[in-house]
TINUMI-999159 format. One record per residue (C-alpha): residue in one letter; x, y, z. Coordinates in steps of 0.25 Angstrom, whole numbers, always signed. Layout:
code/X/Y/Z
A/X/Y/Z .
...
// end
This chain:
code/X/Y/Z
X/+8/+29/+378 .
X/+10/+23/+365 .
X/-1/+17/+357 .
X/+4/+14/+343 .
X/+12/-1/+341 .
X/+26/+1/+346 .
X/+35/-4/+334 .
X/+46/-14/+336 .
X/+58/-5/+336 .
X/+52/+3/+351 .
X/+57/-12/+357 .
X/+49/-21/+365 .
X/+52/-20/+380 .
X/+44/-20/+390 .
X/+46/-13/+404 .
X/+39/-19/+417 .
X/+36/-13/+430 .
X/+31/-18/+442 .
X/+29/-9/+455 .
X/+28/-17/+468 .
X/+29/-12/+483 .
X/+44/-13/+483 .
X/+50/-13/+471 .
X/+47/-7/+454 .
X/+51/-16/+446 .
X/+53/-15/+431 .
X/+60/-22/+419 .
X/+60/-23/+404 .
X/+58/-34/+395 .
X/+61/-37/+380 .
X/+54/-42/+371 .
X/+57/-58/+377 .
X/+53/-52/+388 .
X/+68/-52/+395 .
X/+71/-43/+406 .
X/+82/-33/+402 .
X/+80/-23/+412 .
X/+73/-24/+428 .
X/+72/-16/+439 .
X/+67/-15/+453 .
X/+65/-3/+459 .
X/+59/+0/+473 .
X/+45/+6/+471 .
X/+44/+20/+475 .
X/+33/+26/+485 .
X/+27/+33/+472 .
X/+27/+22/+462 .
X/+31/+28/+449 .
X/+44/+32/+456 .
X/+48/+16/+455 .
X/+42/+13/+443 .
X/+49/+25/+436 .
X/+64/+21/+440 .
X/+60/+5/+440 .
X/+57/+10/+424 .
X/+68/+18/+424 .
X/+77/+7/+428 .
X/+75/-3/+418 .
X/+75/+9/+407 .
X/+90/+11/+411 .
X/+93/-2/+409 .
X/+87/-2/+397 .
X/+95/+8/+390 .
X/+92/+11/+376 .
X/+81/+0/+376 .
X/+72/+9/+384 .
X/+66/+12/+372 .
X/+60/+0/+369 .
X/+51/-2/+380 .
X/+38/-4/+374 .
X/+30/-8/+387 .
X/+29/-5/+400 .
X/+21/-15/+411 .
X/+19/-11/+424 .
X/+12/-19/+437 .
X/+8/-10/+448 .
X/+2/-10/+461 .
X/-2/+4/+461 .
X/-17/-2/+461 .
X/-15/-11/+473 .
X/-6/-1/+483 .
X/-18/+10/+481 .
X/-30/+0/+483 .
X/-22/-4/+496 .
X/-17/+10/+501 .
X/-30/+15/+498 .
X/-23/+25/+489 .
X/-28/+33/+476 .
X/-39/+25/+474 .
X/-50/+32/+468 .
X/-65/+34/+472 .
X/-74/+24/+464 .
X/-89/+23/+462 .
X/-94/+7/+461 .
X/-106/+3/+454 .
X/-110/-9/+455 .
X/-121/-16/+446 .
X/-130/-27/+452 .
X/-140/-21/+461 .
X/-150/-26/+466 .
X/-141/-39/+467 .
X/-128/-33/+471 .
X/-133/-24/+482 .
X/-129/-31/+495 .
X/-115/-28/+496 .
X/-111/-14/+492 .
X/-98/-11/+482 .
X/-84/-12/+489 .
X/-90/-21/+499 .
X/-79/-26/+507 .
X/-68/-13/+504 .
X/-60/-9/+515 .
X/-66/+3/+522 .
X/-55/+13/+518 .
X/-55/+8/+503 .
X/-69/+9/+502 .
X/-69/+22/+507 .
X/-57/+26/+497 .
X/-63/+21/+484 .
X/-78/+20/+484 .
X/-87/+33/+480 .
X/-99/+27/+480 .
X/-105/+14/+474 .
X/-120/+10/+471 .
X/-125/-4/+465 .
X/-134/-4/+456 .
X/-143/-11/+445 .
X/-136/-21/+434 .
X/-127/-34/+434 .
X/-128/-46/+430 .
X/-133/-61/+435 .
X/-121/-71/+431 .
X/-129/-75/+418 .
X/-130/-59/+414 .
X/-144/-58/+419 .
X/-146/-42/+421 .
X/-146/-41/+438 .
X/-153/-28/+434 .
X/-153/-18/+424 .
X/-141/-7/+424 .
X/-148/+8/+429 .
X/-141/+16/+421 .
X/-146/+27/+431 .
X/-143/+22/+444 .
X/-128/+21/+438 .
X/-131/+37/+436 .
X/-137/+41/+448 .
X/-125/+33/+457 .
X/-116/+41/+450 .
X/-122/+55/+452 .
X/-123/+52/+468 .
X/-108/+50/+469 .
X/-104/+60/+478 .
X/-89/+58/+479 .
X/-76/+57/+467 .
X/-78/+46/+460 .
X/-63/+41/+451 .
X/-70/+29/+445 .
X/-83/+20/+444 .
X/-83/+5/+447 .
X/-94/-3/+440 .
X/-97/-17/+444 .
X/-110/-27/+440 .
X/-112/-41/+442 .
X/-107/-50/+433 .
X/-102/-37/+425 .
X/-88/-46/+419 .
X/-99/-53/+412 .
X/-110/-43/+408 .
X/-102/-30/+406 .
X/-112/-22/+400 .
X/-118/-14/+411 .
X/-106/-10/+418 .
X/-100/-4/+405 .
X/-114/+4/+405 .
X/-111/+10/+419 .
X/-97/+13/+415 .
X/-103/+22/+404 .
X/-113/+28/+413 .
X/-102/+31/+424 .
X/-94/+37/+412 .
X/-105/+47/+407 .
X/-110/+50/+421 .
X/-97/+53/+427 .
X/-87/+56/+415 .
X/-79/+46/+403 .
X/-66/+46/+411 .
X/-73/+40/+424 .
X/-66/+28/+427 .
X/-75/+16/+428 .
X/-72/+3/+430 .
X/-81/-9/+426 .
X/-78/-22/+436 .
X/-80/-31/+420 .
X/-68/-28/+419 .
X/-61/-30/+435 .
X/-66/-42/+441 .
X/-72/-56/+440 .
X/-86/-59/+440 .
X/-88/-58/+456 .
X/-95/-45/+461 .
X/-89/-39/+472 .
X/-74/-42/+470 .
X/-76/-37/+456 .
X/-83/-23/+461 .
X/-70/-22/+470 .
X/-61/-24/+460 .
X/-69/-15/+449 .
X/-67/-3/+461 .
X/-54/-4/+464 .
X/-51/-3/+450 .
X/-58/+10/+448 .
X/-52/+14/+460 .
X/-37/+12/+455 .
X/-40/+21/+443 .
X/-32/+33/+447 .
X/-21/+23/+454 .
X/-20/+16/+438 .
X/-20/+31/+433 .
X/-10/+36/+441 .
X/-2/+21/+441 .
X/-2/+22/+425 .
X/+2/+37/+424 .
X/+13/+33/+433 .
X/+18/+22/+422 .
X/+16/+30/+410 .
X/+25/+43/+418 .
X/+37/+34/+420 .
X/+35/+27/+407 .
X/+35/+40/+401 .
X/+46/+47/+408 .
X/+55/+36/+404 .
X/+52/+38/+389 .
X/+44/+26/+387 .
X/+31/+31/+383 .
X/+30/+22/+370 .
X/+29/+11/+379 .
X/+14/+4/+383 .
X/+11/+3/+398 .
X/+6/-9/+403 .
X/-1/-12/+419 .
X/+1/-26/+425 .
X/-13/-32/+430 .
X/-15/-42/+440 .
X/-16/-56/+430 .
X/+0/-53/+425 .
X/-5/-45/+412 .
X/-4/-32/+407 .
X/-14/-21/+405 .
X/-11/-8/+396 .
X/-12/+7/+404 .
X/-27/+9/+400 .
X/-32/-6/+403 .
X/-22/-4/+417 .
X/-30/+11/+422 .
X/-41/+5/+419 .
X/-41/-6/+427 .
X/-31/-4/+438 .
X/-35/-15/+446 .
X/-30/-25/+438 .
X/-15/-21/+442 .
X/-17/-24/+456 .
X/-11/-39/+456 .
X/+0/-36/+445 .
X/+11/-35/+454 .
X/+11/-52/+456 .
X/+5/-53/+442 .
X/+18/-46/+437 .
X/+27/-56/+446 .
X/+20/-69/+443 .
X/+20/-66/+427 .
X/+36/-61/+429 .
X/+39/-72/+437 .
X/+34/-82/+427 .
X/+39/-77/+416 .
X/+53/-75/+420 .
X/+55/-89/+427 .
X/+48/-96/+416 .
X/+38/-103/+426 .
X/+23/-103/+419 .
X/+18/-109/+432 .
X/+25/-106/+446 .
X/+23/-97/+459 .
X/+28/-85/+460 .
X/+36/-78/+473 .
X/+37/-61/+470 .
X/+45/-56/+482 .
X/+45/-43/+484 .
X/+50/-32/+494 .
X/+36/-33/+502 .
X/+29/-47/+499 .
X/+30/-60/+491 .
X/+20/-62/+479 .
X/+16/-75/+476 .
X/+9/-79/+464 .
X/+7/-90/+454 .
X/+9/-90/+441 .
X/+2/-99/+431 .
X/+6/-99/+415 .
X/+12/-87/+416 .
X/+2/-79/+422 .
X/-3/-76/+438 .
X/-14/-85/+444 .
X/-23/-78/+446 .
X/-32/-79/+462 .
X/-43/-84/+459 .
X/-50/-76/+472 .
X/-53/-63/+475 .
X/-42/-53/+480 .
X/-42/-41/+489 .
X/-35/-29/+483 .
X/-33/-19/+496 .
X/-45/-27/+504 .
X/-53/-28/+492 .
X/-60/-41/+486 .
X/-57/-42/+472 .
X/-58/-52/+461 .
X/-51/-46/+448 .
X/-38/-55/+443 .
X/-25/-56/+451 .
X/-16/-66/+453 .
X/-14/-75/+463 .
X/-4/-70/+473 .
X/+0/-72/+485 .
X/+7/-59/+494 .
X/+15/-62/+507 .
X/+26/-54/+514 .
X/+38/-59/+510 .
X/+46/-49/+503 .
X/+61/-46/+503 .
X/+57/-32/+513 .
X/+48/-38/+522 .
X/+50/-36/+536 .
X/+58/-46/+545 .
X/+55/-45/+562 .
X/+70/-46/+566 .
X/+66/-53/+579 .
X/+56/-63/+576 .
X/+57/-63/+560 .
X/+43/-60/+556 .
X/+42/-58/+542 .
X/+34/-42/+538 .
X/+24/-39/+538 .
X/+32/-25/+531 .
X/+43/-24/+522 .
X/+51/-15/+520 .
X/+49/-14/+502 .
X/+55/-7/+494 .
X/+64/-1/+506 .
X/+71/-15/+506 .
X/+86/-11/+503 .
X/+86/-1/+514 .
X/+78/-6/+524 .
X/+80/-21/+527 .
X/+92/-25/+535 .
X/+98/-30/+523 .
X/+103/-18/+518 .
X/+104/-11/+529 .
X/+90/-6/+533 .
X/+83/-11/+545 .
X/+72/-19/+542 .
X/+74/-34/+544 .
X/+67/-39/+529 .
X/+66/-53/+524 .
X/+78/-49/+512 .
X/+86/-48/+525 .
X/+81/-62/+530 .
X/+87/-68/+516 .
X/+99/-60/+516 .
X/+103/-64/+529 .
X/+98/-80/+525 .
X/+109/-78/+514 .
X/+100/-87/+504 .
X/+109/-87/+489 .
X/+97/-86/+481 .
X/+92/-74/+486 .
X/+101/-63/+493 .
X/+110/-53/+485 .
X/+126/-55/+487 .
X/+126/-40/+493 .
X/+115/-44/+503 .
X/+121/-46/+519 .
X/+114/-46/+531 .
X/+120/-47/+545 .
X/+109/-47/+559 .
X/+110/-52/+572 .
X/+107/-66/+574 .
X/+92/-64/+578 .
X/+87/-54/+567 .
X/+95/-64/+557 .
X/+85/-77/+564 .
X/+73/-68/+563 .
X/+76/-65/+547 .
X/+78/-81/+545 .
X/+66/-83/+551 .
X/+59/-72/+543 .
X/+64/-78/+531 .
X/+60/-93/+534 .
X/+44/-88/+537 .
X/+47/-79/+523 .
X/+49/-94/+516 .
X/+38/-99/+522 .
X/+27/-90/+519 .
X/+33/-90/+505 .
X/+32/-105/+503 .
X/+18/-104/+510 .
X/+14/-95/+498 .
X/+19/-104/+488 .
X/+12/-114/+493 .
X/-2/-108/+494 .
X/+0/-103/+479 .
X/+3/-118/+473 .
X/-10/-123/+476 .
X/-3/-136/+481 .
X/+5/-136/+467 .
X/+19/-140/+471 .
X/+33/-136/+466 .
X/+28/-124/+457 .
X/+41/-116/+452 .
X/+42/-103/+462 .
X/+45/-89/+454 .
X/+52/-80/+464 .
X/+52/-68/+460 .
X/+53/-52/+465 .
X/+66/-44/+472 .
X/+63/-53/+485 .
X/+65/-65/+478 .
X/+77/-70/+486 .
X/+66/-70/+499 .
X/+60/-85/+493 .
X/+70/-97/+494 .
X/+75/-105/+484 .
X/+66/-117/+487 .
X/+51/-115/+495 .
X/+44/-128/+499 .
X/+33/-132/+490 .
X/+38/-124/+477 .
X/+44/-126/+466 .
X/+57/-123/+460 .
X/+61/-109/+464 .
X/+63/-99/+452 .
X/+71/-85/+454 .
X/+70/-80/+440 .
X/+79/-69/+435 .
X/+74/-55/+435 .
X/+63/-62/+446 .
X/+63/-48/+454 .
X/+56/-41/+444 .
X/+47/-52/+439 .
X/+35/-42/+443 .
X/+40/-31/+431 .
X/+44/-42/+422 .
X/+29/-49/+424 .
X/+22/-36/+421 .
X/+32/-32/+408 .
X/+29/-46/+402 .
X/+14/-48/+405 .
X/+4/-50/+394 .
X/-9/-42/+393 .
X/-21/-49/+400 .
X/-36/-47/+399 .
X/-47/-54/+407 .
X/-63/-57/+405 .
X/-75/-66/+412 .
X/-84/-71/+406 .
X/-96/-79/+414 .
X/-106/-88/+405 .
X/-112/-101/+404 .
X/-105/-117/+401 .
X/-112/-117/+389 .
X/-108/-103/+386 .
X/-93/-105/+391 .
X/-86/-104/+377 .
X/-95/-90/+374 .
X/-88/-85/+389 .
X/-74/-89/+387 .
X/-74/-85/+372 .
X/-80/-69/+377 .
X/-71/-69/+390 .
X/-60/-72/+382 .
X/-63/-63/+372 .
X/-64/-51/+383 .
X/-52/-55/+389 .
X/-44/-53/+378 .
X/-50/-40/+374 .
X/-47/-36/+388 .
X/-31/-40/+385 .
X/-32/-32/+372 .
X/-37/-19/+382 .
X/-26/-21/+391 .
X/-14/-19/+381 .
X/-11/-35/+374 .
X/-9/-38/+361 .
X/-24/-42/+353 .
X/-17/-51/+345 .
X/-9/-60/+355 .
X/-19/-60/+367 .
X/-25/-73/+369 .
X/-33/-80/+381 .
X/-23/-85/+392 .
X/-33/-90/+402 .
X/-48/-94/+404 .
X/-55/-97/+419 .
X/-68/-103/+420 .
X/-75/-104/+433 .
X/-89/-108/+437 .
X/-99/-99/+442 .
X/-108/-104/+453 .
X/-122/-100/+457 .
X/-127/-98/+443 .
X/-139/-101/+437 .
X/-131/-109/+425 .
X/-116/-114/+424 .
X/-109/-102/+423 .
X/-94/-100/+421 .
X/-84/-88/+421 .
X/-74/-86/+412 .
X/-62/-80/+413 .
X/-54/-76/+404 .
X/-39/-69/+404 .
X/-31/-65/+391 .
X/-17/-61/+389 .
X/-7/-55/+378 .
X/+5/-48/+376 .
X/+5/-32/+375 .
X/+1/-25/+363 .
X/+11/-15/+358 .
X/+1/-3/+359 .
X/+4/+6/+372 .
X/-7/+13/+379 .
X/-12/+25/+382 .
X/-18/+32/+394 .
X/-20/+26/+409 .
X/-35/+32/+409 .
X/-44/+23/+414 .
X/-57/+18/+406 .
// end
């Protein structure tokens, strides 16, 4: 990839790309950021094999222009599908730093049996970490770091590093990395839970080892990119990842921390959705072929849960937005005698399988087709059923609305009236007016919004700080500065990032009144590319 400025006559497009379970999506943006070519293609069983013609696409439409693609943006869920199918996870040793006080529950306590099994290749917790003023817990032993790694007797892909309170004092995890890296090779991939989680302990171990553990995935994931966007003959153009807060992150910053990819899907919606109905402030519907998304956006950006979430049956407590999954998508199954709605769906099979267009499967696209609602069904779309399969789909369809208008009202938080965004190829499944919302937007190109989110993010960075009242201005001035240095790592612009947002919460149980500060930054991309996926 290109690393020198790109000059102004190489154009200043911007191609977007969002894999889901169903469908690849993919458009390309001006400089105004105006659509001027989109895509859906039906995501293939390998992947790459939908990104590349859902690339390939928007390329054809672009004609002569191709060549002024500057940028490529890509939200995945390569990272979640693997920790949930248990697949090309690599094995990962975890040490932790805070004994003797952190000793009564080992790491990856709580794991699913077969994950455990799958990822971890030994753990041990030893001396170091910190009290919540920075008080030393114990001394880091530089030799019992040694003497754990010599006695790992299997593999091991990568190291996972974890202290208490470590997002505040970093120093000794940093000195473990360097002694993993001397005692077990420079290209060991080690990843340090600073730069992962919040400041709680065990959702923040998790977290920092399922990161390592995705490092071949992000490897793999990135060359897959870097393939197609070079067989397309746009190897001038910088590739950016979509992470879980609606920003971007360069290649380098992405392999290196995989993990923070997992919630980009939604991200990629909510930001899309915003910006293409206008609405600063609204819920967002995303309705795909398998489930319904729902998330809220707030200024632009995704809120963010403020509770810890469960990747794969893993407690977690790194940033994602707050999103709610049910399953309501336009290939979900209908019973055709008693109308229960799923649980399956038949995906991206949608236009052979359902009843609609000739397959078999009775799906909740049928259910609208055959209610005939203007706003939603295609002109070419006709359905004839026998009287009783025809009650079961207007049932199904009537306890779809439901549960929709049940969602909404749990994300509102009791705030009435807020604009709905409807967006995704199963749009046409909400109706034009749901009780307890707002006015209903449908904006155009709605059914890509996901590709659209991720081609017009900024680039986000994210710090904590915990200290003191009477030292809050000294936290809030060095988490910002850490934040922002953390944007300028992932791919934005050191001149235009700036400070977006800053959270301070209370800690309790401490011996004086102690705050955490968080921190997020965000910019718009730099015009250097980047180079290699190789993890740090």
């Amino acid at each position: 990839m290109s690393t020198e400025p790109r000059s102004p006559d190489h154009g200043d497009l911007s191609l977007g790309v969002d894999v889901g379970g169903t469908n690849t999506d993919a458009v390309v943006l001006d400089a105004s950021n105006k659509v001027i070519a989109h895509t859906k293609q039906p995501t293939t069983d390998d992947v790459t094999g939908g990104i590349r013609a859902a690339i390939a696409a928007v390329l054809e439409t672009l004609g002569d222009r191709r060549g002024e693609v500057a940028r490529v943006m890509m939200g995945t869920t390569h990272a979640t599908n693997a920790i949930v199918g248990r697949r090309g996870l690599g094995r990962v040793a975890v040490i932790r730093l805070g004994a003797p006080a952190a000793t009564g529950f080992p790491p990856l306590t709580g794991w699913p049996e077969d994950l455990r099994d799958r990822v971890l290749a030994g753990s041990a917790v030893l001396p170091g970490g910190h009290m919540v003023d920075g008080m030393p817990i114990s001394p880091l032993d530089p030799e019992a770091v040694r003497d754990f790694l010599s006695g790992l007797e299997q593999p091991v892909d990568a190291v996972a590093v974890c202290g208490i309170f470590s997002p505040s004092f970093p120093e000794q995890e940093a000195q473990v990395a360097e002694i993993v890296r001397e005692h077990l090779g420079q290209d060991t991939p080690v990843s340090l839970s600073q730069d992962i989680g919040a400041i709680g302990l065990l959702e923040r171990e998790n977290a920092t080892v399922l990161n390592a553990a995705l490092y071949g995935i992000a490897r793999g994931v990135a060359d897959a990119l870097l393939t197609v966007v070079e067989e397309q003959e746009l190897s001038e153009a910088a590739v950016y990842f979509a992470q879980n807060d609606g920003t971007l992150m360069a290649l380098d910053f992405a392999a290196r921390f995989p993990v923070l990819t997992i919630g980009s899907g939604p991200a990629n919606s909510i930001r899309g959705a915003a910006f293409l109905s206008g609405a600063e402030n609204a819920i967002v519907i995303d309705v795909g072929g398998t489930t319904s998304d729902l998330g809220v956006v707030v200024g632009g950006f995704p809120r963010e849960s403020t509770l810890p979430r469960e990747i794969g049956g893993v407690r977690t407590n790194f940033r994602m937005p707050d999103v709610l999954s049910i399953g309501v998508g336009g290939g979900t199954h209908v019973d055709p005698e008693t109308g229960r709605i799923g649980p399956g769906s038949v995906g991206h099979r949608l236009k052979t399988a359902a009843l609609t267009f000739g397959g078999e499967t009775a799906t909740l696209t049928d259910a609208v087709v055959h209610a005939g609602q203007p706003e939603a069904v295609s002109d070419e779309w006709s359905l004839s059923v026998p009287r009783d399969v025809g009650r079961a789909l207007e049932a199904a369809l009537g306890r779809a609305h439901e549960w929709l208008q049940e969602s909404v009202e749990r994300l509102s938080h009791g705030k009435l009236d807020m604009p709905l965004v409807v967006v995704g190829g199963g749009a046409f499944l909400v109706p034009g007016e749901l009780p307890g919302a707002g006015t209903v937007l449908r904006p155009e190109h709605g059914d890509v919004a996901n590709a659209v989110g991720a081609a017009m993010s900024l680039v986000g960075g994210r710090a904590q700080e915990i200290g003191t009242y009477e030292d809050r201005d000294e936290a809030v001035a060095k988490a910002s500065r850490a934040a922002v240095e953390r944007a300028i790592e992932a791919g934005a612009d050191p001149l235009k990032v700036e400070v977006i947002d800053i959270l301070e919460t209370p800690i309790s149980y401490s011996a004086q009144q102690t705050i955490r500060v968080s921190v997020k930054a965000a910019g718009p991309l730099t015009r250097l590319g980047t180079k290699s996926p190789t993890p740090a």
